[in-house]
C-alpha positions as CSV (number, residue, x, y, z in Angstrom):
1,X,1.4,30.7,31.1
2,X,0.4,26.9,31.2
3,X,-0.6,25.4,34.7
4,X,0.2,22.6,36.4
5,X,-3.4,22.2,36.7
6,X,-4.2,21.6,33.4
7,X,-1.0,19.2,31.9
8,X,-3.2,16.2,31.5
9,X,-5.6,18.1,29.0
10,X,-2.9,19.2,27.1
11,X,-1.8,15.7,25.9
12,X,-2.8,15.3,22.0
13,X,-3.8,19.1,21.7
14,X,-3.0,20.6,18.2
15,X,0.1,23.3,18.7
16,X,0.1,26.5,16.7
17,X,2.7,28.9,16.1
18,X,3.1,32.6,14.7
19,X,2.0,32.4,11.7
20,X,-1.4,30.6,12.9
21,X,-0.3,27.3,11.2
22,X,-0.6,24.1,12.7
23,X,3.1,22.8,14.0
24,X,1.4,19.1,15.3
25,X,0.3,17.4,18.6
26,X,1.0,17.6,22.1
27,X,3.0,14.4,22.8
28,X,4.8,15.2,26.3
29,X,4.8,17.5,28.9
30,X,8.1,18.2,30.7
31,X,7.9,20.1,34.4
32,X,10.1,21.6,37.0
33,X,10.3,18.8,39.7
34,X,10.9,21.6,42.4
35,X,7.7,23.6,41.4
36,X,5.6,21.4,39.3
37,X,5.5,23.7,37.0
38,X,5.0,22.8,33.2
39,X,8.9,24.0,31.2
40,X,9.0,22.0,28.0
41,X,6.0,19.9,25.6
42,X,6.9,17.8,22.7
43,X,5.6,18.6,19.7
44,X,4.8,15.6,17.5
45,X,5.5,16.9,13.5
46,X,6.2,15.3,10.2
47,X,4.6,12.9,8.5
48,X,2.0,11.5,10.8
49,X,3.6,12.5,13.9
50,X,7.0,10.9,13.0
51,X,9.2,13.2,14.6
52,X,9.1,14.9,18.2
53,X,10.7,18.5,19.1
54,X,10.7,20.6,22.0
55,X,9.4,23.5,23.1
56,X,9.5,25.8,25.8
57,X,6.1,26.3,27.9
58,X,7.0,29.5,29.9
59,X,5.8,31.7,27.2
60,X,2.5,29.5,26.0
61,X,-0.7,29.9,26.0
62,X,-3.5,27.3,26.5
63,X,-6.6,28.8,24.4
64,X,-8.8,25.7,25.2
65,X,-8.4,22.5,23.0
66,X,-5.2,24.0,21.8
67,X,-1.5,25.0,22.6
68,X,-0.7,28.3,21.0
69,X,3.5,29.0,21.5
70,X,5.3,32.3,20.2
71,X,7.6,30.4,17.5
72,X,6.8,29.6,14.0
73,X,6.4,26.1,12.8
74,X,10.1,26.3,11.3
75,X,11.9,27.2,14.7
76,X,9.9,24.3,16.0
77,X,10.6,22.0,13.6
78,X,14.2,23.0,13.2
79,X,14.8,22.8,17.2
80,X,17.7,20.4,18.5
81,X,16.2,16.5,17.8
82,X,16.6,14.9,21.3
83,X,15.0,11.7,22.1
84,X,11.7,12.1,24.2
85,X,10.2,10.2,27.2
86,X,13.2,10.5,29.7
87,X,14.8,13.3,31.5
88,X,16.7,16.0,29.9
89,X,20.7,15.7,30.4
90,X,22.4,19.3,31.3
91,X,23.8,19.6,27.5
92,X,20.4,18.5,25.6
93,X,18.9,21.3,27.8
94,X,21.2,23.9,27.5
95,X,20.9,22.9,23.6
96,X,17.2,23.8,23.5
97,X,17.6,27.5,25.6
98,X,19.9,28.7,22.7
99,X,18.2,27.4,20.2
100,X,15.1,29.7,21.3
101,X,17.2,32.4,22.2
102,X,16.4,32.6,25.8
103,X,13.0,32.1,26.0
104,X,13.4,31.7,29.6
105,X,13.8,34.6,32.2
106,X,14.7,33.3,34.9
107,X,17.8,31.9,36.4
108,X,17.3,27.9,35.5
109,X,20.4,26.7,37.2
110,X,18.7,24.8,40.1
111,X,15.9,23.2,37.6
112,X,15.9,19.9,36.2
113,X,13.2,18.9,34.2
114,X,11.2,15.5,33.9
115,X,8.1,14.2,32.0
116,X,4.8,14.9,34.2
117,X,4.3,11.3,35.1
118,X,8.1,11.6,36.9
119,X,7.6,14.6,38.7
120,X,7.4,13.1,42.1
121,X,10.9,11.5,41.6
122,X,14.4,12.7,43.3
123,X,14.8,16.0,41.4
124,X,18.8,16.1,40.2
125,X,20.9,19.7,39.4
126,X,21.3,20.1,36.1
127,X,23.8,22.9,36.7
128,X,23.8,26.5,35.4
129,X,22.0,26.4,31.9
130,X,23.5,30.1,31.0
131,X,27.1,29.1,32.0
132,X,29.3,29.5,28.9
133,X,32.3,27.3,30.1
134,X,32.0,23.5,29.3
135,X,28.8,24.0,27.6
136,X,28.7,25.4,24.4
137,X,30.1,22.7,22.7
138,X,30.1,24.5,18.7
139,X,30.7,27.6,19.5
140,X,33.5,30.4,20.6
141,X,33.5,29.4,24.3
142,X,33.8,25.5,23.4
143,X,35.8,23.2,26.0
144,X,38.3,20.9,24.3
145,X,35.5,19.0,22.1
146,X,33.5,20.3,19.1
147,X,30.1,18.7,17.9
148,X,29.6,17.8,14.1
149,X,26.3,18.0,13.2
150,X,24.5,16.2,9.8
151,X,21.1,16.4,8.8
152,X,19.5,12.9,7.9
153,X,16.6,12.4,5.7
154,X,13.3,10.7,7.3
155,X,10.8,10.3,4.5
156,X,7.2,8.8,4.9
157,X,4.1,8.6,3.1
158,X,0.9,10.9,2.9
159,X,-2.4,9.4,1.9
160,X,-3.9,12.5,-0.9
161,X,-6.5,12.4,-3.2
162,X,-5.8,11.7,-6.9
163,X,-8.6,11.1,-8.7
164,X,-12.4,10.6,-8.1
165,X,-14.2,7.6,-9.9
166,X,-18.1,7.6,-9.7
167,X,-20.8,4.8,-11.4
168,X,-23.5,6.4,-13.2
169,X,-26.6,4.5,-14.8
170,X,-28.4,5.4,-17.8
171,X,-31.1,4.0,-19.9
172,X,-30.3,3.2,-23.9
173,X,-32.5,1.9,-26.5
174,X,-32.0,-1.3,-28.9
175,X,-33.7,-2.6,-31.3
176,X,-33.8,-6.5,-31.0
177,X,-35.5,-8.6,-33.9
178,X,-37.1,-12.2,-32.3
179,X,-38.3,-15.1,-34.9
180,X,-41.4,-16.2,-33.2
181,X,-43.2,-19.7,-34.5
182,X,-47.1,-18.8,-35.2
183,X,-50.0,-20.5,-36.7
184,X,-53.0,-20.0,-38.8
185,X,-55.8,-21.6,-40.2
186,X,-55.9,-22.2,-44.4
187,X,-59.2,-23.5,-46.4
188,X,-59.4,-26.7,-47.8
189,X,-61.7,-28.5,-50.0
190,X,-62.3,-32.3,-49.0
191,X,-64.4,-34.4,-51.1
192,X,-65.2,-37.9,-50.4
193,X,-67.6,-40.5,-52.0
194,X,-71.0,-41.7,-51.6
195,X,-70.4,-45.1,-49.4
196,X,-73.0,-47.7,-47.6
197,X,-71.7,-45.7,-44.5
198,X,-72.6,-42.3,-45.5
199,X,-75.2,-42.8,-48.0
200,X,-78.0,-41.5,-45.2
201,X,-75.9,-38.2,-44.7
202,X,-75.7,-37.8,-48.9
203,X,-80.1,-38.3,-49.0
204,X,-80.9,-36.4,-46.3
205,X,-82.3,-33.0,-47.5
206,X,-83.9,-32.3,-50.3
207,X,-83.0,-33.3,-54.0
208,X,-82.3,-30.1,-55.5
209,X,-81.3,-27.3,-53.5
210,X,-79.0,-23.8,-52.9
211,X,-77.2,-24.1,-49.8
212,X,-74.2,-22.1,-48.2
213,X,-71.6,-23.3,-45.7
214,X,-69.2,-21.1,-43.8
215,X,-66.1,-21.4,-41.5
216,X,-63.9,-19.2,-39.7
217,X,-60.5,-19.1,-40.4
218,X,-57.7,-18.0,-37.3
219,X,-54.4,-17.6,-37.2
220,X,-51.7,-16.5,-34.5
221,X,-50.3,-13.1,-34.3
222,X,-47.3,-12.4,-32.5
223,X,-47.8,-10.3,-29.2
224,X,-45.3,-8.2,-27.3
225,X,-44.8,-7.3,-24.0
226,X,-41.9,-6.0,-22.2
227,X,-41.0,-7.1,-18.4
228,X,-38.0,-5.4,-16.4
229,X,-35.7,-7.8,-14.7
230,X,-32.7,-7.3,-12.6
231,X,-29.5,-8.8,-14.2
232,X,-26.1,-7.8,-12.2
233,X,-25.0,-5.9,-9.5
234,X,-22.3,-3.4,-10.0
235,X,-20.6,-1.9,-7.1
236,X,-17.1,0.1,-7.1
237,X,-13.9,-1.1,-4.8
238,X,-10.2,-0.2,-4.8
239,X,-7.1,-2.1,-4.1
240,X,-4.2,-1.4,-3.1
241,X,-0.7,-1.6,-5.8
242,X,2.2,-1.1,-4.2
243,X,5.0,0.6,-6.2
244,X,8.3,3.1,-5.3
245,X,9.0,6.5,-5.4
246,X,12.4,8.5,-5.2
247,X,12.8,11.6,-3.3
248,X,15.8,13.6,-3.9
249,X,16.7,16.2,-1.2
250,X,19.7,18.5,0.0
251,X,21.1,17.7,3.1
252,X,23.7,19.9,5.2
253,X,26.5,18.4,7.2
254,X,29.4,19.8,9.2
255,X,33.0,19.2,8.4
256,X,35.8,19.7,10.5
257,X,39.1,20.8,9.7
258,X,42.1,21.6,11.1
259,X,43.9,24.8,10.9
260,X,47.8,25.4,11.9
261,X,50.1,22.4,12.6
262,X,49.5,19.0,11.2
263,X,48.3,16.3,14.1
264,X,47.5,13.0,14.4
265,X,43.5,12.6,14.0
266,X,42.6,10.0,16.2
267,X,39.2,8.5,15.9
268,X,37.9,7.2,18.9
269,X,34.6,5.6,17.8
């Protein structure tokens, strides 16, 4: 059984059911104004906690970090929706005890239940919760109203994963051809006549004579060398697109008809 000791912890726990799934979060905690003691959470489910339903604490179990309740995640989910962060009304509550099928076993006529952060307010009487006159308000023992019920559809979005993208760098090999301008050195035979200016030059040496003269020819060769130099950066982003889906779902609804003697239907909306 959950105590009133420990309600604060239990705000934003994970809930688990049955069948060991997860149902959602702790959202609120409901208690007996008389006792203090913790009777309904709210369980945040759907699509990023969209929707809240209730629960009854009597027969929970806080294992540490966690709320573990004796329902699966579809009784749960499928509980009466009734709007959160105020106090329960005699018919919402009575709503939620037959919905779990008494989960209570004890006599709940004097309690009336408030979130914890109210519990030190005027406590009200909610009135006999088993009572079958004026309460049950679809079934056999109905007063003089019946409730029509529809289910609505609330659809959100999930974030999932479809696809991975990843950059991977690997070395190839081209072969480049580059023209490059080079030079080299060619022999050439210059011949030039005897003048007053060189006439000295011509005579000096001997008459007759062998002699040899030599000269060293270059030229330019091309030379390669290779240098490694950054050139871009490449870095993977996303972006956002937005686009639109349709969802197609069955939805029950209750229709009312009338059986015996025509009447007047009078809609007072």
């Amino acid at each position: 059984m959950i105590s009133e000791n420990n309600i604060a912890a239990l705000i934003g726990t994970d809930v688990y059911g049955t069948d060991d799934s997860k149902i959602g979060t702790v959202g609120e905690i409901y208690v007996d104004p008389d006792t203090g003691r913790p009777t309904w959470a709210t369980v945040k489910t759907g699509f990023f906690g969209t929707s809240e339903s209730f629960v009854p604490l009597n027969k929970a179990e806080d294992t540490g970090g966690s709320l573990r309740v004796p329902y699966s995640k579809g009784e749960v989910k499928d509980a009466p929706r009734i709007e959160s962060g105020r106090e329960l009304s005699e018919a919402e509550e009575d709503e939620l005890y037959r919905h779990y099928d008494g989960a209570f076993d004890l006599d709940h006529s004097t309690n009336d239940t408030r979130t914890a952060p109210d519990v030190d307010e005027t406590a009200s009487n909610t009135g006999g919760a088993f009572e079958s006159e004026g309460r049950d308000t679809s079934g056999p023992t109905t007063d003089d109203a019946m409730t029509r019920s529809e289910e609505k559809l609330r659809v959100g979005t999930e974030r999932v994963q479809t696809g991975r993208a990843r950059l991977r760098k690997y070395v190839v090999t081209e072969h480049e051809t580059v023209t490059v301008p080079v030079t080299r050195e060619e022999v050439r035979l210059e011949r030039e006549p005897i003048t007053d200016g060189n006439v000295d030059s011509a005579l000096d040496g001997p008459d007759i004579s062998e002699e040899e003269h030599e000269v060293v020819l270059t030229e330019e060769r091309p030379v390669v060398e290779k240098e490694t130099v950054p050139v871009e950066r490449v870095r993977l982003g996303t972006e956002t697109v937005e686009d639109t889906r349709t969802v197609d779902a069955d939805i029950r609804k209750e229709e009312i008809e009338l059986d015996g003697d025509p009447v007047r239907d009078t809609d007072r909306a």
